[in-house]
mmCIF entry with sequence, helices, sheets and N, C-alpha, C, O atoms, coordinates in Angstrom:
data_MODEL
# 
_entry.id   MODEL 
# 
_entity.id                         1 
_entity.type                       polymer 
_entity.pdbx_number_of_molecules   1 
# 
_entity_poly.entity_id                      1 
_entity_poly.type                           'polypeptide(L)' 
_entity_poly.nstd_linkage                   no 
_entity_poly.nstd_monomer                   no 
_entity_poly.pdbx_seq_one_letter_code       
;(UNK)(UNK)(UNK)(UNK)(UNK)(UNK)(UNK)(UNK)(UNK)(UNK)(UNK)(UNK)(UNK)(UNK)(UNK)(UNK)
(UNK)(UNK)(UNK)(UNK)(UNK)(UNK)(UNK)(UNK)(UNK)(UNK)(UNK)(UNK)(UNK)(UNK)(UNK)(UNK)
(UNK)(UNK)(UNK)(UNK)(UNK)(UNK)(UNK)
;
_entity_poly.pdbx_seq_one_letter_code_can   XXXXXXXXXXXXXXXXXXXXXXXXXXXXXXXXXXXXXXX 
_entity_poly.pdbx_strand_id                 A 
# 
loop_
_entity_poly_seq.entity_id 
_entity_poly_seq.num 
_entity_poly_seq.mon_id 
_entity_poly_seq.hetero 
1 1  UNK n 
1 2  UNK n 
1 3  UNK n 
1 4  UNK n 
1 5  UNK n 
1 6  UNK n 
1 7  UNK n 
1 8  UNK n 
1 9  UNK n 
1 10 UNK n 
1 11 UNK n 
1 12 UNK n 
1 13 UNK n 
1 14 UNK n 
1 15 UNK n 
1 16 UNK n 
1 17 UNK n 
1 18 UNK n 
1 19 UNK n 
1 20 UNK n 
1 21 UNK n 
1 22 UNK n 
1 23 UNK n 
1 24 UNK n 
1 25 UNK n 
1 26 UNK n 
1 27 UNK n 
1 28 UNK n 
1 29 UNK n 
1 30 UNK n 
1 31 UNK n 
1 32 UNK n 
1 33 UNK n 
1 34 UNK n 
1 35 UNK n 
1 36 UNK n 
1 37 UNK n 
1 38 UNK n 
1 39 UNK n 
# 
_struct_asym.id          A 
_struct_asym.entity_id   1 
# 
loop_
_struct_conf.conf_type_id 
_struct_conf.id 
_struct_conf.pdbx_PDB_helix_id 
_struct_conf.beg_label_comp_id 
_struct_conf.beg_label_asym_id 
_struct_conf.beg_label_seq_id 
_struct_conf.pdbx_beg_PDB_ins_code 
_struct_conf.end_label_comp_id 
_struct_conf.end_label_asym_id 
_struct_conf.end_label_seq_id 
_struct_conf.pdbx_end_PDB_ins_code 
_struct_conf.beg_auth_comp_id 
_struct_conf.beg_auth_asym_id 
_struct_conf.beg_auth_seq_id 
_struct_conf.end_auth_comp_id 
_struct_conf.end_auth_asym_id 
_struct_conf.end_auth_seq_id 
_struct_conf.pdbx_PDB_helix_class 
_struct_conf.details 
_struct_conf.pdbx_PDB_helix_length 
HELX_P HELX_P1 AA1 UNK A 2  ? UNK A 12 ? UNK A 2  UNK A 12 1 ? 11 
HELX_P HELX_P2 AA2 UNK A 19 ? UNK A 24 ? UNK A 19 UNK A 24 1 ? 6  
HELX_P HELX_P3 AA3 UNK A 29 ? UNK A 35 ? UNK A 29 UNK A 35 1 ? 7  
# 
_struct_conf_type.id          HELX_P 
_struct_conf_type.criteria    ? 
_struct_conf_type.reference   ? 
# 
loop_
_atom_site.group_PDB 
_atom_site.id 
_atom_site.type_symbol 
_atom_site.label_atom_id 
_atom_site.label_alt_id 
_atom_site.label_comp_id 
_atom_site.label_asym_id 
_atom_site.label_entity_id 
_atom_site.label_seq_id 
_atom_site.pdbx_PDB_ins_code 
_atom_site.Cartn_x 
_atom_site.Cartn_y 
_atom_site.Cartn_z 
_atom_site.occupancy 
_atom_site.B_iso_or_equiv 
_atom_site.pdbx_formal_charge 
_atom_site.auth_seq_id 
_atom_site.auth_comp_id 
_atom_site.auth_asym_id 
_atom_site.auth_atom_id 
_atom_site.pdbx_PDB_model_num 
ATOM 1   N N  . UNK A 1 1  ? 0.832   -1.210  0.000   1.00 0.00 ? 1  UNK A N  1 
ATOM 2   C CA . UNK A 1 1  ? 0.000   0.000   0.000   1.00 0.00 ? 1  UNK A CA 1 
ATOM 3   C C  . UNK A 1 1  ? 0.863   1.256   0.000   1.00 0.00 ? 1  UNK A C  1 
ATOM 4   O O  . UNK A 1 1  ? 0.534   2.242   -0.659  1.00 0.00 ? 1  UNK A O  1 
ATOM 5   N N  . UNK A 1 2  ? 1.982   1.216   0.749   1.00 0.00 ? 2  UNK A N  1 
ATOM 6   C CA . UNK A 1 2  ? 2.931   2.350   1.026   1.00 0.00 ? 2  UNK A CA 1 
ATOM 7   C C  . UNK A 1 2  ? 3.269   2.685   -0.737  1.00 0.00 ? 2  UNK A C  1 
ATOM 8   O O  . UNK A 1 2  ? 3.031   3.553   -1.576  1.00 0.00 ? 2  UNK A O  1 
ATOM 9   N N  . UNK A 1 3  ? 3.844   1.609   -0.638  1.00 0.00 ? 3  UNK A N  1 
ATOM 10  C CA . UNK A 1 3  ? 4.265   1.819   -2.109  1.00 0.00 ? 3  UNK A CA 1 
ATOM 11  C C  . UNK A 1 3  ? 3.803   2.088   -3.071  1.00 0.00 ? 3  UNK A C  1 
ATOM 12  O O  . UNK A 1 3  ? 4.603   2.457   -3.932  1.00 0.00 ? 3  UNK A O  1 
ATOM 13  N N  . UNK A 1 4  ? 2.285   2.059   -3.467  1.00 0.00 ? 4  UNK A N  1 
ATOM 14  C CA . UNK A 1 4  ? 1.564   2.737   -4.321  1.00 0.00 ? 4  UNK A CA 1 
ATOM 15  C C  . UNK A 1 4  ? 0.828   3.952   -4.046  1.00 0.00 ? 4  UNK A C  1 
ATOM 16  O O  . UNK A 1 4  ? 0.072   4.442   -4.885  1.00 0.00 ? 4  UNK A O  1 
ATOM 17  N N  . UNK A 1 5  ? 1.062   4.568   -2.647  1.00 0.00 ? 5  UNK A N  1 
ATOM 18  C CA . UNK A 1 5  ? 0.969   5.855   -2.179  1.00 0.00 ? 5  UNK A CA 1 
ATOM 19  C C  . UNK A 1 5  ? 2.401   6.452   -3.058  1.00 0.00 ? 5  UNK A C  1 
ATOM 20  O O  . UNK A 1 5  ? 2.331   6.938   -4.187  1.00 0.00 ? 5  UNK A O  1 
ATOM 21  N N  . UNK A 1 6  ? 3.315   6.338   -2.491  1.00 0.00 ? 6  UNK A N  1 
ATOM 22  C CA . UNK A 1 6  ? 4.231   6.506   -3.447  1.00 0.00 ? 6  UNK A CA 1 
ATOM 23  C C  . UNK A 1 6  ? 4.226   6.858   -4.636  1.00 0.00 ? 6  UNK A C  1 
ATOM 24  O O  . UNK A 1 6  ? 3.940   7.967   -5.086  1.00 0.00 ? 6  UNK A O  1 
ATOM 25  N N  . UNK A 1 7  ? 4.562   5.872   -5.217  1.00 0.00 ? 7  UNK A N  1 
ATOM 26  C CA . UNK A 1 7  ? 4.355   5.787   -6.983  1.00 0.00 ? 7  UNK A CA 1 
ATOM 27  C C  . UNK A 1 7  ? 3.651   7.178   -7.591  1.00 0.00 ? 7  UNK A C  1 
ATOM 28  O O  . UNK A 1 7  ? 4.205   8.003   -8.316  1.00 0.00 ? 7  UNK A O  1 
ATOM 29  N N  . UNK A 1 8  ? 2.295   7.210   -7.101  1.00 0.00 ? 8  UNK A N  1 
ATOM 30  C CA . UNK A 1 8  ? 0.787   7.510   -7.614  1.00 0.00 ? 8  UNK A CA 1 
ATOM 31  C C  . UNK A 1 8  ? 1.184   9.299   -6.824  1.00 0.00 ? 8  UNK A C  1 
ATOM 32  O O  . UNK A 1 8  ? 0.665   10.332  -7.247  1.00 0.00 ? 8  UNK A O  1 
ATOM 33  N N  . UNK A 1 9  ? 2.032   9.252   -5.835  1.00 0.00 ? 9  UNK A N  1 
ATOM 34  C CA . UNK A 1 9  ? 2.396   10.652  -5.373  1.00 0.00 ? 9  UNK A CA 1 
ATOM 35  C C  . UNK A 1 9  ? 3.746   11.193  -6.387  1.00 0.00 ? 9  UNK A C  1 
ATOM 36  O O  . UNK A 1 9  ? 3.987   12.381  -6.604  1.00 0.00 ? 9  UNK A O  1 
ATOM 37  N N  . UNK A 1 10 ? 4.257   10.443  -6.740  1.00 0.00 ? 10 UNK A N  1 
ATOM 38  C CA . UNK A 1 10 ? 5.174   11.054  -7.490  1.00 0.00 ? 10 UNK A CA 1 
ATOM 39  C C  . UNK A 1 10 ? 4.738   10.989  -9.353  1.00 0.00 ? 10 UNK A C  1 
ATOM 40  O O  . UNK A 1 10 ? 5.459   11.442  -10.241 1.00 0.00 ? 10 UNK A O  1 
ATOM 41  N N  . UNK A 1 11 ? 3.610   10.417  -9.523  1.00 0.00 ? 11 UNK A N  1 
ATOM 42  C CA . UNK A 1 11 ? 3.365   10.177  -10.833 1.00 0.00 ? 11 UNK A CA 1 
ATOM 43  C C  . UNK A 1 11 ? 2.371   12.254  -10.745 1.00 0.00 ? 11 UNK A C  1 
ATOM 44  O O  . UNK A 1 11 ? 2.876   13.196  -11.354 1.00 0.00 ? 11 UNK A O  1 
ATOM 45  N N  . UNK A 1 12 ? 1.481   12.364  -10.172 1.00 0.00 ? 12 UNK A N  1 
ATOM 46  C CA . UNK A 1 12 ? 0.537   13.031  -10.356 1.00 0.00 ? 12 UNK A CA 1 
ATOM 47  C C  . UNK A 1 12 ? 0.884   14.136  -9.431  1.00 0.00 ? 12 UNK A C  1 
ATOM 48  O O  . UNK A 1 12 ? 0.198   15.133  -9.660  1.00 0.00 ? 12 UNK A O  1 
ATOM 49  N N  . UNK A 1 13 ? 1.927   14.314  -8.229  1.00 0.00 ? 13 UNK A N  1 
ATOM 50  C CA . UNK A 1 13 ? 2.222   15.183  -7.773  1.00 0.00 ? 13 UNK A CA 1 
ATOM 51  C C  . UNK A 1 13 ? 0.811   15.335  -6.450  1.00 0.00 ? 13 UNK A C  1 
ATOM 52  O O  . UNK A 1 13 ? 0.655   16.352  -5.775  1.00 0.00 ? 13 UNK A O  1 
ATOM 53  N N  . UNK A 1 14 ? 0.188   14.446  -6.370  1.00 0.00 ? 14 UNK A N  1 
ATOM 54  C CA . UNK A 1 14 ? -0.609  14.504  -5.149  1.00 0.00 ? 14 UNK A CA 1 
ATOM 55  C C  . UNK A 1 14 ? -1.126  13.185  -4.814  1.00 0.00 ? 14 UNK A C  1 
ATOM 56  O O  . UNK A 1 14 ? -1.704  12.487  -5.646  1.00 0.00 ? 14 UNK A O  1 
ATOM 57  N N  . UNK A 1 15 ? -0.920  12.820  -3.563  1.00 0.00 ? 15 UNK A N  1 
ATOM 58  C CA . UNK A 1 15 ? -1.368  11.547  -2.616  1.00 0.00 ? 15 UNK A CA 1 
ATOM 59  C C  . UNK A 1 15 ? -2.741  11.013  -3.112  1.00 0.00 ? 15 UNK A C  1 
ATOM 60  O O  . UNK A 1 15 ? -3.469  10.641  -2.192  1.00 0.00 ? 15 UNK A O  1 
ATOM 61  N N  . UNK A 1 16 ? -3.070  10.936  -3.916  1.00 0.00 ? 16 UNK A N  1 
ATOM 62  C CA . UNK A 1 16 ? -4.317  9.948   -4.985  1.00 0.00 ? 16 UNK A CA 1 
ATOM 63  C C  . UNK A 1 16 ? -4.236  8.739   -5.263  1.00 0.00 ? 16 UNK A C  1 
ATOM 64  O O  . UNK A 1 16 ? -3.058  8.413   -5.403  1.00 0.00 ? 16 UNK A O  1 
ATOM 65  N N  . UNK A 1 17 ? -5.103  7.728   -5.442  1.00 0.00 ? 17 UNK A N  1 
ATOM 66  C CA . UNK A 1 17 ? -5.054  6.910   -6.043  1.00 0.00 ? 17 UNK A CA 1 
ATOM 67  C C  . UNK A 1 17 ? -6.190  6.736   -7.254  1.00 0.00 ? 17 UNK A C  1 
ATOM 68  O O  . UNK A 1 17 ? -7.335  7.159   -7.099  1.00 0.00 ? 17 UNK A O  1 
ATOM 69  N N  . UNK A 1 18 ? -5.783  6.113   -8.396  1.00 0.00 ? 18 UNK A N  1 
ATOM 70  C CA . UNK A 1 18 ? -6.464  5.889   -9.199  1.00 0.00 ? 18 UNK A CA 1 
ATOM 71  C C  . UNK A 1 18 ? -7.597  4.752   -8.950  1.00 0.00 ? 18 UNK A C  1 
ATOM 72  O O  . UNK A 1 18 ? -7.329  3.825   -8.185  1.00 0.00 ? 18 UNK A O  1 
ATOM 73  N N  . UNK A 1 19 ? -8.785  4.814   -9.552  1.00 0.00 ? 19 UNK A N  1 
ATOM 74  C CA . UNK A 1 19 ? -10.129 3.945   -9.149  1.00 0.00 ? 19 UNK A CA 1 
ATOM 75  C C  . UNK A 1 19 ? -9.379  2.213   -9.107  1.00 0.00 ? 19 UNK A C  1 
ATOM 76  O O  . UNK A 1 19 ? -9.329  1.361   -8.220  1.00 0.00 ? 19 UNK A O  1 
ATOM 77  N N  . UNK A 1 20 ? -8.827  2.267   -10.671 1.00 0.00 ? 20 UNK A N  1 
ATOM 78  C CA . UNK A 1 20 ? -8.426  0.921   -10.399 1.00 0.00 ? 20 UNK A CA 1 
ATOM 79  C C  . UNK A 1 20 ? -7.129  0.661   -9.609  1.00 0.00 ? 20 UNK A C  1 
ATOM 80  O O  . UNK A 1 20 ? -6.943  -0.555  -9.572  1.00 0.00 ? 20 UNK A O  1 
ATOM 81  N N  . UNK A 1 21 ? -6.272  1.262   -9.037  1.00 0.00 ? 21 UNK A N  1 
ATOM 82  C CA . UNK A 1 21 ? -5.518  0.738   -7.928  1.00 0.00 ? 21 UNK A CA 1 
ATOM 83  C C  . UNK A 1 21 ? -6.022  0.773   -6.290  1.00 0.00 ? 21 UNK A C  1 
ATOM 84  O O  . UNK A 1 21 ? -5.451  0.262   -5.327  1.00 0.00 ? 21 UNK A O  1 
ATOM 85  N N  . UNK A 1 22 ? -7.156  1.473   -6.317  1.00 0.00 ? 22 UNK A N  1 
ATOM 86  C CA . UNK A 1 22 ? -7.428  1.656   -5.125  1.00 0.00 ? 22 UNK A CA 1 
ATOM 87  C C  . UNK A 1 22 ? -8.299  0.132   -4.972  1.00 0.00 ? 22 UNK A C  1 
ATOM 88  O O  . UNK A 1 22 ? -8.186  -0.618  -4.002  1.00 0.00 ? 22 UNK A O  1 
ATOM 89  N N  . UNK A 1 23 ? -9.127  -0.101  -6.097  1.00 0.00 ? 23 UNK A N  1 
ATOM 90  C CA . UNK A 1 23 ? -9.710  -1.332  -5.832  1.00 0.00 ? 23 UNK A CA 1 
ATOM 91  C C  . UNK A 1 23 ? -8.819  -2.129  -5.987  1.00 0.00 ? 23 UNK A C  1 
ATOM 92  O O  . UNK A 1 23 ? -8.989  -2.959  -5.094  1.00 0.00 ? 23 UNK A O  1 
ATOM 93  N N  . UNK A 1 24 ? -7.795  -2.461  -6.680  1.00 0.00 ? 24 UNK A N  1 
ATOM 94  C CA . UNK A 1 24 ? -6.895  -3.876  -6.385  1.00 0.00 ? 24 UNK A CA 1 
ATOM 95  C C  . UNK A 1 24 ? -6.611  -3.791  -4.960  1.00 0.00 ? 24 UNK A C  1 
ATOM 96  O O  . UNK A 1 24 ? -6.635  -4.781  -4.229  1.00 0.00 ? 24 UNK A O  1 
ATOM 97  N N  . UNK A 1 25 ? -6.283  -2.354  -4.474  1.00 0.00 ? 25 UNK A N  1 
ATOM 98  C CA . UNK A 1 25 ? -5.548  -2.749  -2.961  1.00 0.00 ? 25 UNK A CA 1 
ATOM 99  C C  . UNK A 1 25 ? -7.077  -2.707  -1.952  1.00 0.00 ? 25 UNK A C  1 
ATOM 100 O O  . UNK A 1 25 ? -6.995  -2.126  -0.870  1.00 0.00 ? 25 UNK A O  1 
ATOM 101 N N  . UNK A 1 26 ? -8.183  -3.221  -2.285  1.00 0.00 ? 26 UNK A N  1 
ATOM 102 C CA . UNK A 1 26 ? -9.015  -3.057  -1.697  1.00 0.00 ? 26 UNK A CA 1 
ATOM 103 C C  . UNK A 1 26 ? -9.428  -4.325  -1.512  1.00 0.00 ? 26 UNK A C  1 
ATOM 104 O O  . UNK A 1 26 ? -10.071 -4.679  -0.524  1.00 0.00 ? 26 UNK A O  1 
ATOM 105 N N  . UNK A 1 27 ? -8.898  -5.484  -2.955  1.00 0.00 ? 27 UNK A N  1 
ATOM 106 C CA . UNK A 1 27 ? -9.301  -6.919  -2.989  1.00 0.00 ? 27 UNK A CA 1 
ATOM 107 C C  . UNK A 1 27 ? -8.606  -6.920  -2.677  1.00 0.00 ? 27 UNK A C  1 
ATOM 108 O O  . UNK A 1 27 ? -9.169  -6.252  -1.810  1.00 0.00 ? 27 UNK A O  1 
ATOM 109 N N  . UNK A 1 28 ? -6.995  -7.041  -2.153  1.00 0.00 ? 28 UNK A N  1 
ATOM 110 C CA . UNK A 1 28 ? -5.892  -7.962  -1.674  1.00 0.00 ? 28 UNK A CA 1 
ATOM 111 C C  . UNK A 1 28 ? -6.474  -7.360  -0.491  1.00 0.00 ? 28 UNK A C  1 
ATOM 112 O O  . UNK A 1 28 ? -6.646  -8.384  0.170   1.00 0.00 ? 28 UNK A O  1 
ATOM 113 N N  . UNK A 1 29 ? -6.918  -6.364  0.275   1.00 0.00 ? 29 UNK A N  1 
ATOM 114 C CA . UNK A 1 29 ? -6.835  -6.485  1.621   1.00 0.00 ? 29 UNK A CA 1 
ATOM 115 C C  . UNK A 1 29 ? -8.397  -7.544  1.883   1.00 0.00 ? 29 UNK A C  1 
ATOM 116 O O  . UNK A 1 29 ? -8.299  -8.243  2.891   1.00 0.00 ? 29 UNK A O  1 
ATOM 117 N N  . UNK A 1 30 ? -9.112  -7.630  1.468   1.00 0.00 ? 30 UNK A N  1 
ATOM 118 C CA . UNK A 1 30 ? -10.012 -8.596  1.539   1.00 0.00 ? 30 UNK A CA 1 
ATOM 119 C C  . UNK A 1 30 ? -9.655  -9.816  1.533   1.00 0.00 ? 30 UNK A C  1 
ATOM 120 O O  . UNK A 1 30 ? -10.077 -10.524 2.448   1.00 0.00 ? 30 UNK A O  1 
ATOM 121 N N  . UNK A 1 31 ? -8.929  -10.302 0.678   1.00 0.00 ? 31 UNK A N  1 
ATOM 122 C CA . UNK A 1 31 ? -8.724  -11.450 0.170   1.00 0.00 ? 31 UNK A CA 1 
ATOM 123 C C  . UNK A 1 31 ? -7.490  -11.775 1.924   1.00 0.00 ? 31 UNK A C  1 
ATOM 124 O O  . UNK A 1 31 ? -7.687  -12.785 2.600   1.00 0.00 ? 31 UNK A O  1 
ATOM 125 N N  . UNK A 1 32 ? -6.430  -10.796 2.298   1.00 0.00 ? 32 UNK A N  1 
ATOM 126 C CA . UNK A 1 32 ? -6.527  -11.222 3.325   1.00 0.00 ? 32 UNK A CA 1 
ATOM 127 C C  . UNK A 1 32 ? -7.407  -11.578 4.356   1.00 0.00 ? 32 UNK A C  1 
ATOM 128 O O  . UNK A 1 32 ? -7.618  -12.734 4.725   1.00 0.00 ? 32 UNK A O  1 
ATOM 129 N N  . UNK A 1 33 ? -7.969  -10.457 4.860   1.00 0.00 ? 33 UNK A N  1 
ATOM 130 C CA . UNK A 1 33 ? -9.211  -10.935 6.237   1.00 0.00 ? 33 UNK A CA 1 
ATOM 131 C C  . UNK A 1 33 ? -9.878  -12.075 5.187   1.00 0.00 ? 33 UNK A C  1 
ATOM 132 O O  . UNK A 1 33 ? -8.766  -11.895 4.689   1.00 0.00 ? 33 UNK A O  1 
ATOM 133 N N  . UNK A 1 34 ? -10.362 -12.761 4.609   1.00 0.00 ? 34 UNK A N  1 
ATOM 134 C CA . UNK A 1 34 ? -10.596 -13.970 4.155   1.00 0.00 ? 34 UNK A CA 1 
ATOM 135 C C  . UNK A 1 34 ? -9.846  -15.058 5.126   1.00 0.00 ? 34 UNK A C  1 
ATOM 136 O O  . UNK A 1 34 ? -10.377 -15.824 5.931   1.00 0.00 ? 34 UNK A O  1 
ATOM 137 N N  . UNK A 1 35 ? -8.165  -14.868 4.750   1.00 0.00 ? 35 UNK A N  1 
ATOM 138 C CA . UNK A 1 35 ? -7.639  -15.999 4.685   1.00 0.00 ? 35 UNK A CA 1 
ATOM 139 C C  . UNK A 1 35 ? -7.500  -16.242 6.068   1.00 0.00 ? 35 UNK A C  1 
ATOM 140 O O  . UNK A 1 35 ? -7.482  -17.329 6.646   1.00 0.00 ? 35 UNK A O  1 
ATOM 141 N N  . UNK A 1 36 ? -7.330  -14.238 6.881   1.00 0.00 ? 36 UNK A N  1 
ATOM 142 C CA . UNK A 1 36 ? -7.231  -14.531 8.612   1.00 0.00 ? 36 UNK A CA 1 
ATOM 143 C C  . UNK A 1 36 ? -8.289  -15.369 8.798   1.00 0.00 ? 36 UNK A C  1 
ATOM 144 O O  . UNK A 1 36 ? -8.069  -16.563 9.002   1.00 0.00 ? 36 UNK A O  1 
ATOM 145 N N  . UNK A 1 37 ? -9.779  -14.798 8.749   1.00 0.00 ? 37 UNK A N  1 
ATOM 146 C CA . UNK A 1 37 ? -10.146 -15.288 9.573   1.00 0.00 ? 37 UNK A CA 1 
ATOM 147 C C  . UNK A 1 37 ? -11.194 -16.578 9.251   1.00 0.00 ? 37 UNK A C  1 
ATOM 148 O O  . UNK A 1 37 ? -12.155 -16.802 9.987   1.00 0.00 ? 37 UNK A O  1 
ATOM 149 N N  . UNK A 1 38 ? -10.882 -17.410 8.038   1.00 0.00 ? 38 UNK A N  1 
ATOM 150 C CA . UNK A 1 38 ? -11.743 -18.522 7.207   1.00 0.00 ? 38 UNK A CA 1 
ATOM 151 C C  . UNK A 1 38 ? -13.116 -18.453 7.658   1.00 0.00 ? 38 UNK A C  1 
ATOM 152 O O  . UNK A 1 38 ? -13.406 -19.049 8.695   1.00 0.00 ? 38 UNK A O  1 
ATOM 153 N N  . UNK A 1 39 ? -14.066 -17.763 6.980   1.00 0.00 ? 39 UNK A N  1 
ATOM 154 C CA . UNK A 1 39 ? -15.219 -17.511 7.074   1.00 0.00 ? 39 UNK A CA 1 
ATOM 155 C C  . UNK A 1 39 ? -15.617 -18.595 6.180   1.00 0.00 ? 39 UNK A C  1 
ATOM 156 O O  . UNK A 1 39 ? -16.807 -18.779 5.925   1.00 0.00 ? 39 UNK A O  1 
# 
């Protein structure tokens, strides 16, 4: 996540994320709590 704060701050010159990176890092954090907690 740090790291595409990053990136996306030095691409555009302000702490943004684009729709589709914000949702990838929105399924990997899902896809963790998934795996924590096997629902």
């Amino acid at each position: 996540m740090n790291m595409n704060c990053k990136k996306v701050e030095k691409d555009n010159g302000v702490p943004a994320f684009s729709v589709g990176e914000f949702n990838a890092v929105v399924e990997e954090y899902l896809k963790k709590l998934r795996k924590l907690n096997k629902v």
